[in-house]
N, C-alpha and C positions, 0 to 999 in steps of 0.2 A: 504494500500500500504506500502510496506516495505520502509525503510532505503535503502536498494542495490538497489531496482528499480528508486527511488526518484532521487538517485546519476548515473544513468544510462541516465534516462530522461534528467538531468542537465549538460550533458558532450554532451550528444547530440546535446540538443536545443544550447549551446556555442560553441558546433564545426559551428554549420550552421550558428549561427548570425557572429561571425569570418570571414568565405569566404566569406559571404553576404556583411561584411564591407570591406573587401581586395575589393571584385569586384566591389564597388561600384565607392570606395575615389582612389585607386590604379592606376597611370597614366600608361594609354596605348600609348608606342612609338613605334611601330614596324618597323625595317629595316631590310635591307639586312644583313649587318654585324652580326646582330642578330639572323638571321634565317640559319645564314651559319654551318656549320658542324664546332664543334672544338672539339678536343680528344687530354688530355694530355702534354695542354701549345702547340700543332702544329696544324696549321690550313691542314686538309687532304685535298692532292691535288685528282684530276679525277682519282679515281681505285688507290691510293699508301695510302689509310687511313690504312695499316696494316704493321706492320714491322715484321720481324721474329730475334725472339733470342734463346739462347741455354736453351736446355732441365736443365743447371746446376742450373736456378735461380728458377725452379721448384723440385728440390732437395733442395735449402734450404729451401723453402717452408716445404716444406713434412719435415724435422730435425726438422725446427721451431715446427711444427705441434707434431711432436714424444717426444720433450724438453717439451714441454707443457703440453701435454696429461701425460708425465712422474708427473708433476711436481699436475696435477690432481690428479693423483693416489695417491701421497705418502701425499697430503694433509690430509686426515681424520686420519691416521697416528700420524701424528703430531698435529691435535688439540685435540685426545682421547689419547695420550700418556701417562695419569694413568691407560685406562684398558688394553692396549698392556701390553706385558708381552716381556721374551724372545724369544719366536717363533714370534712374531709378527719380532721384531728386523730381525731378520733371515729371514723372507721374505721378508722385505725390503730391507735389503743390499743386497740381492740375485737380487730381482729387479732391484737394481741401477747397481751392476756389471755387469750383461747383458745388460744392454743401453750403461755402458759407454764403455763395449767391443766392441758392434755396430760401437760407435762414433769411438772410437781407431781406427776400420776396415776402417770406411771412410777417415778419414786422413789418415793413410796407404797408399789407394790406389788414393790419390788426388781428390777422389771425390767433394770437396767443394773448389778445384781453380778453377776461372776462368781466361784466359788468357786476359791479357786488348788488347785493340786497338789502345794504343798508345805505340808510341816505337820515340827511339831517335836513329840514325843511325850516328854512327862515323865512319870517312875517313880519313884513316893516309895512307900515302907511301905504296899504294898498298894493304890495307886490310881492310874490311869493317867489324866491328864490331857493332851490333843492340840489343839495348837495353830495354827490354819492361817493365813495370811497373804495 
């Protein structure tokens, strides 16, 4: 029998004695409160466990996600950066101008504000001025 099966066996047989000992010694209290639905620090009331928000916090998702995968890409770059040469150079900064044009484009067009929900409303002699944050 191998090394890697011995160690296979071994992780096994400790995963099972493990739950075996949780289930045994592990006190069982069970209640209502327990068994009740809770998602997100709010307890869901009859049919309102969902809320809906704007499509914009799945846009910074998906940035996030494009920032990251950027930062993916130019990594092996940068830790073989004695066998790059200067083409290498030149496709990566080619690389990075096209993300950050992307990025330029969305600020541009406000793509990553969101309008908050709270607002201060000033009333002076006849004009109401509303303030949002």
């Amino acid at each position: 029998m191998s090394s890697l099966s011995i160690f296979f066996i071994f992780v096994i047989v400790i995963a099972i004695l493990f739950l075996a000992i949780n289930f045994i010694f592990a006190p069982h209290n069970p209640y209502q409160e327990k068994y009740s639905i809770f998602e997100c620090g709010f307890h869901s009331f009859l049919g309102q466990n969902r809320s809906q928000f704007t499509i914009k916090f799945f846009i910074y998702g998906l940035i996030f996600l494009l920032l990251d995968l950027e930062i993916l890409l130019i990594y092996p770059f940068g830790v073989s950066g004695y066998a790059n040469d200067l083409y290498g150079l030149i496709i990566i900064l080619g690389f990075i101008v096209i993300v950050t044009i992307g990025f330029v484009y969305e600020l541009g067009k406000n793509a990553l504000k969101i309008e908050s929900k709270q607002s201060l409303i000033e009333k002076n002699n006849n004009s109401i001025k509303i303030y949002t944050f």
